[in-house]
C-alpha positions in Angstrom: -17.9 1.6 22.8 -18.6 3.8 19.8 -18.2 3.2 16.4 -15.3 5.4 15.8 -13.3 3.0 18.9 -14.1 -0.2 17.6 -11.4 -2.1 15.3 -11.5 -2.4 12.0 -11.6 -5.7 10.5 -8.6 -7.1 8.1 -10.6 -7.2 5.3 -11.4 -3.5 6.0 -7.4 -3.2 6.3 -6.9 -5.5 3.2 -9.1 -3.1 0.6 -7.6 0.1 2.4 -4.2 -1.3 1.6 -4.8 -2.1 -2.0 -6.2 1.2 -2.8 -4.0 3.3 -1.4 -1.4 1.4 -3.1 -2.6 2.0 -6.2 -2.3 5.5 -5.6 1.0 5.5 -4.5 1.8 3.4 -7.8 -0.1 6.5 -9.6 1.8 9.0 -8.2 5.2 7.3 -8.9 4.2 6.9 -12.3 3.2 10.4 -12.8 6.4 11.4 -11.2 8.0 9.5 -14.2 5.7 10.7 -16.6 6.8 14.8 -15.5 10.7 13.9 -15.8 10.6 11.9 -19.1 11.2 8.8 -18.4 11.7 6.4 -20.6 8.4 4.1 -21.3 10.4 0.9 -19.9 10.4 2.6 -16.8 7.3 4.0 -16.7 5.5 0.6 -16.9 7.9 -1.1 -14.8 6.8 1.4 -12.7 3.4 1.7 -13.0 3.5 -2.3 -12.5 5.7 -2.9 -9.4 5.5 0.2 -7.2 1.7 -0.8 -6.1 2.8 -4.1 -5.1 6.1 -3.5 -3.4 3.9 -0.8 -1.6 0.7 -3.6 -0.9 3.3 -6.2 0.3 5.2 -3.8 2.5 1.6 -2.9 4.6 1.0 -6.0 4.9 3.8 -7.1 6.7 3.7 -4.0 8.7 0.5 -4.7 9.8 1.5 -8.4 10.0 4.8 -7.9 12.7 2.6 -5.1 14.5 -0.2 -8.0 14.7 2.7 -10.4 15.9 4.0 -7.8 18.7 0.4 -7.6 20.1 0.0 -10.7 20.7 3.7 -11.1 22.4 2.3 -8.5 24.8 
């Protein structure tokens, strides 16, 4: 088995997740920033679009886990 075919670990999954969630929280935030927003929003943003993102691979990993093992 090569390198390329062997699974990643969660942890690997775990710090993939949290990045890119921070960029998605950084693009959503500069989306805001472009349109005007107000600053409320902005923050609000800024501060809960990363973790609704985070939580939302997690538990698609987790139910996609779940199914594998039903298998």
């Amino acid at each position: 088995m090569s390198r390329a075919e062997q699974p990643k670990s969660a942890l690997y999954h775990l710090v993939e997740d949290f990045f890119v969630s921070l960029l998605v929280g950084a693009a959503v935030t500069a989306v805001l920033v472009m349109i005007d927003a107000s600053p409320r929003a902005i923050l609000a943003t800024a501060l809960g679009a990363p973790g609704v993102y985070f939580l939302g691979q997690r538990y698609r990993r987790m139910r996609a886990r779940k199914q594998d093992l039903t298998q």
